[in-house]
N, C-alpha and C positions, 0 to 999 in steps of 0.2 A: 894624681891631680895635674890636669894639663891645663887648664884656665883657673884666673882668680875668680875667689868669691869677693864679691862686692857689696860692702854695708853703706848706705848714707849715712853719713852721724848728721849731719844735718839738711834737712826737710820743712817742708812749711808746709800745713793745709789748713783749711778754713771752711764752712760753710756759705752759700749765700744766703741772705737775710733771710727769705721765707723756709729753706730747712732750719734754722737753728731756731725759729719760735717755735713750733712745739715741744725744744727744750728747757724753755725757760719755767719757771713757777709762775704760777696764773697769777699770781698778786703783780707782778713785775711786767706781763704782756702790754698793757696800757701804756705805760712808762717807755714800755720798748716801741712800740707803734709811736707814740710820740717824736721820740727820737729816732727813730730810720726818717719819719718825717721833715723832720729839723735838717735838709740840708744846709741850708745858709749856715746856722750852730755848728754842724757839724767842719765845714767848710771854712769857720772861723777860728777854732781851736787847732785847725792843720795851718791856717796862715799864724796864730801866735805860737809854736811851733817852732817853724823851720821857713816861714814864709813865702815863698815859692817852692810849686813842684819840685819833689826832689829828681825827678829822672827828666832829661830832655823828651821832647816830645818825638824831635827824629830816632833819639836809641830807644824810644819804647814802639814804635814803628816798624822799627827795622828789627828788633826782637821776636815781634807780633809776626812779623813774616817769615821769619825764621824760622820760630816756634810753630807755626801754623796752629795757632791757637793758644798761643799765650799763656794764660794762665788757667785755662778750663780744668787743669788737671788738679789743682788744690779742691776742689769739691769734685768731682769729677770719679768716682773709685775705678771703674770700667779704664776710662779712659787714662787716668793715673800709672797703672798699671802698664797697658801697652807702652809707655811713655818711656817708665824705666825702664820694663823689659828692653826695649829697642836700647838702653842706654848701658844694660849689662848690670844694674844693679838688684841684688834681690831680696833685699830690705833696708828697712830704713826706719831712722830717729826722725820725729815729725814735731816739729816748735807750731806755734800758732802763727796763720795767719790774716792778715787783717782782710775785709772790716769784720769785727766783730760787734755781740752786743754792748754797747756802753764804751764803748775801746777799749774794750779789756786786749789782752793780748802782748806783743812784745813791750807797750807802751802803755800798759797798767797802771793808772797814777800820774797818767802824762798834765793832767789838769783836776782841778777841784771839783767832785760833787760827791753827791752823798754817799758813803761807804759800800751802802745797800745797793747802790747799784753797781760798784763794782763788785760785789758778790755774789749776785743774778746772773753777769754777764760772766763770769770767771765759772761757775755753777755748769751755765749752761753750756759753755764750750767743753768743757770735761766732760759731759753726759756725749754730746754730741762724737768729739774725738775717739771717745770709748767704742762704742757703734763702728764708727768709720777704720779703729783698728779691727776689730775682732770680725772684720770682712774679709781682710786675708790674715787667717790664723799663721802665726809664727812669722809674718813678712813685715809687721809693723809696731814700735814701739812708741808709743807719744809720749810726750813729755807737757805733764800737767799743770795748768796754771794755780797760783793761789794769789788767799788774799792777806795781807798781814796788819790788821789793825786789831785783831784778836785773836792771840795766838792759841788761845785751847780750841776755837774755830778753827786757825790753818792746821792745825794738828786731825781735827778731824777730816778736813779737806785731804792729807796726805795718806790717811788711813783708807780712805776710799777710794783713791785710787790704789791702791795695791790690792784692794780687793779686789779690782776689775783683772788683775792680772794681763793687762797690755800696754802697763801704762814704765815708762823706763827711767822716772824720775820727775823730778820737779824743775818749776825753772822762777829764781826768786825773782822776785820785782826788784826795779834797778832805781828806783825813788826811795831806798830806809837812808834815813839821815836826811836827805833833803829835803821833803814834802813833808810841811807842820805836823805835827801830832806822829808820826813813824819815827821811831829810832833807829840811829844804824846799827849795824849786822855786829857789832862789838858787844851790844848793850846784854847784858844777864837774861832778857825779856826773852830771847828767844831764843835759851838753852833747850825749853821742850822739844824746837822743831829741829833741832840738830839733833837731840836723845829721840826720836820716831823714825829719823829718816837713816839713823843707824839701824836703829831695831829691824826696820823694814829690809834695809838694802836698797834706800831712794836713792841713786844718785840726785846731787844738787847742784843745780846749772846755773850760770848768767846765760846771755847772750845777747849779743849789739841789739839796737834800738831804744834804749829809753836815754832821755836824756833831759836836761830841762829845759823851760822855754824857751829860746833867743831871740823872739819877737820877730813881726812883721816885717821885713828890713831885708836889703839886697844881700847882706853879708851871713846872714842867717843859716842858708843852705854850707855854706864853707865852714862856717864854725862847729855846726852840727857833722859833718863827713870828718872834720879835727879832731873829736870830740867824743865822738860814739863810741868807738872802742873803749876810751879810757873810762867812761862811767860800767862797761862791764869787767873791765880787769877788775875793777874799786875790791868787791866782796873781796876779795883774796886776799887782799893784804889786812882788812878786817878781821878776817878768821884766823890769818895766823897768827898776829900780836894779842888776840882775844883772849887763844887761848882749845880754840873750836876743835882745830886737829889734835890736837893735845890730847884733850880731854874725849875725843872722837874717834880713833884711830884706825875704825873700819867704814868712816864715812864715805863715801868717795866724790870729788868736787870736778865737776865740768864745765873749761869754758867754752862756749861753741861758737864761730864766726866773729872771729876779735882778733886775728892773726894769730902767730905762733912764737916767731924771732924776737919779739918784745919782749918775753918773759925770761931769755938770756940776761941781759941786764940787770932785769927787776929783781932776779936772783942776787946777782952780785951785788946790788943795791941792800938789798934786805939785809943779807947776810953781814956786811961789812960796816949796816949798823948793829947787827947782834951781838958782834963780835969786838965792838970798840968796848974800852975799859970803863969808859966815861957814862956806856950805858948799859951796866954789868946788872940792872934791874931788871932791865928783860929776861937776861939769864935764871931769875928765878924761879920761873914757873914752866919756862918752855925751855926745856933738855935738850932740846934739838933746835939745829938751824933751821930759816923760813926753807931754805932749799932742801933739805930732807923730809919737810912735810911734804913737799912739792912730788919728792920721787917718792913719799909713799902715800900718795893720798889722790894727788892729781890726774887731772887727764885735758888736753886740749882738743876738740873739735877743729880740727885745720881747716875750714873751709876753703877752697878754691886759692888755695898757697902759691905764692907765684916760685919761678925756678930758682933761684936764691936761696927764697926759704927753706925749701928740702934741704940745704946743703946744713943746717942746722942739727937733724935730724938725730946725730948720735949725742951731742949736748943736752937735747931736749929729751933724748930717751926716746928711742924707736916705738917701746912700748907704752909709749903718754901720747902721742900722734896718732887720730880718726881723719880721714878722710872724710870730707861733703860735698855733695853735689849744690846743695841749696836749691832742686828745685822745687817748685818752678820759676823761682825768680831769675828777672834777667841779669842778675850780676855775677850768677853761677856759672858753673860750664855744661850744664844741660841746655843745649840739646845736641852736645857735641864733646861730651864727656871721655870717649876712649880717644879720638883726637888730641884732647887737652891732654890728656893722661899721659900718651904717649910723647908730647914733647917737654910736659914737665921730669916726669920721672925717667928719662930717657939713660942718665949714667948711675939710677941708683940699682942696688943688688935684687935679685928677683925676691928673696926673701923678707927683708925691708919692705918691698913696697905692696907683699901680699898683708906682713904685718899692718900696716899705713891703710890699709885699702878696706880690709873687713874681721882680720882675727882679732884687732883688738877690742873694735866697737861688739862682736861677737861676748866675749868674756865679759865687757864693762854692762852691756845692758841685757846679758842672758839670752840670746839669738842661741838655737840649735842650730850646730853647725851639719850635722850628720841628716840633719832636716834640709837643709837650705844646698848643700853639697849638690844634688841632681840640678836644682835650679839652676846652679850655679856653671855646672857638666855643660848645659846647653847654651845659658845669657852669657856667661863671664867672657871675656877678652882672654882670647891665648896666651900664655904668659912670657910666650917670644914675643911678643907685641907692642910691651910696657914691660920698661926697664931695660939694663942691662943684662 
């Protein structure tokens, strides 16, 4: 092996509006033409939101030139492809992206309406994602949305995808607990979807973007970019006072694009309430510290880490660290990914950063490596290239 194999652990695709209706169930097409209609609606639940644009108009300009096409590559498969190929990577973890039907998507539950439709629109992105994986066999894994207002429903939702066999887990909605009627990820109620995505072998993901509203308002966009991370850390510290790992213990939990270095702390924080006298009641259901769930359960999605962060990397456990590109958003390092690579990873050991780069997302979501290996012969960056 003279170049690395390269995994995305994290990717975004999405269709445009007119491929994903013939996904949807006919009862829900009306509904859905309605709303693709309803820009001003649409248009006003993004300003109670975050209120302003979240990306300047000149860095999405200057991306759009860069990229020479921008985002054509989340619907795009033809064109997707060359994309990464050019980028060296030869597969990839795919999260949803927006717009979707209903807004379903990273931002599932972002606002109130009828269950039903965010069922349709969650429904019909899995039908569609499934398709758009099993177009290049063994180069793509999605990560499937659900819905959580009825859980022997998300349980079937999770079953189906594992029957499509391309799908590499779930990704929860980041609204239980805070949006009326959902309970958080602590409550009893959703013991089944943790006993399915054992049985399966789901992994179960967060990942940034939901958060609640912060209104129309100029400080809006700053609170939200404050902000975003921490409502995906949230699940994790839920599951493990809960009880989830415990009682779980071949679950496997991923967070993806939420940083990495933060979970340093959080460790220390957890543990050093586990471990006080005063709160010796934790102690009796969970045998283990939150940081030993962590190293036997966990995995982070590092997206686009800046050079600091690697310097974490043996704390965090070499083998809990996935590299992502994020594309094709412009906050990733596509379209200049072996560039970045090389001056992020520049004093780590070549072994470290083939682990960091694609062996681990290999193992966590079942990539054939001995498949992927020739792709890899020709795309992958040399491995005097990157790294020490």
């Amino acid at each position: 092996m003279d170049r690395y194999l390269m995994i995305s652990a994290d990717c975004h695709a999405g269709p445009r509006p007119a491929e994903i209706r013939p996904y949807l169930d006919a009862a829900w097409l009306d509904a859905y033409d309605a709303w693709l209609a309803d820009e001003p609606g649409q248009a006003r639940h993004r300003a109670e939101h975050i209120g302003a644009p979240l990306f300047a108009e000149e860095a999405v300009d200057e991306f759009q030139e860069e990229a020479a096409g921008g985002m054509d590559g989340a619907w795009d498969s033809a064109r997707r492809l060359r994309e990464l190929d050019a980028d060296g990577v030869v597969a990839e973890v795919i999260f949803p992206n927006s717009p979707l039907p209903f807004d379903v998507g990273l931002m599932t539950y972002q606002y109130a309406q009828d269950p039903g439709r965010w069922r349709a629109g969650v429904l019909a992105y899995n039908r569609w994602l499934a398709d758009f994986c099993a177009e290049t066999p063994g180069r793509r894994a999605g990560v499937g949305l659900i819905t959580i207002d009825d859980i022997d429903e998300t349980v079937r939702q999770v079953r189906w995808l594992r029957e499509r066999d391309v799908f590499g887990g779930i990704l929860l909605p980041g609204s239980a607990g805070v949006v009326e009627g959902q309970h958080a990820y602590n409550h009893p109620d959703y013991e089944p979807l943790w006993d399915v995505c054992e049985e399966l072998g789901m992994p179960v993901h967060t990942h940034s973007g939901w958060t609640p509203n912060y209104g129309d308002f100029s400080s809006s966009v700053g609170i939200f970019l404050s902000e975003i991370t921490w409502w995906a850390h949230r699940p994790f510290w839920f599951l493990v006072w809960a009880g989830v790992f415990e009682r779980h213990p071949r679950m496997r939990f991923v967070m993806s694009e939420q940083k990495a270095d933060w979970m340093i702390p959080t460790l220390k924080l957890l543990d050093s309430r586990y471990e006080l006298p005063m709160f010796r009641q934790l102690r009796h259901t969970l045998p283990l510290k939150p940081s030993d769930y962590y190293r036997r359960q966990v995995f982070i999605g590092a997206s686009f880490m800046d050079e600091g962060e690697w310097d974490t990397r043996h704390e965090l456990g070499i083998d809990k660290l996935m590299w992502g590109s994020d594309y094709p958003h412009l906050e990733g390092c596509w379209p200049n990914t072996q560039a970045t690579l090389q001056k992020i990873f520049k004093d780590v050991e070549t072994r470290d950063v083939s682990r960091m780069l694609g062996e681990t997302a290999a193992e966590v979501y079942g990539f054939d490596i001995d498949r992927l290996r020739p792709l890899a012969d020709q795309l992958g960056p040399p491995l005097e290239s990157i790294g020490a």
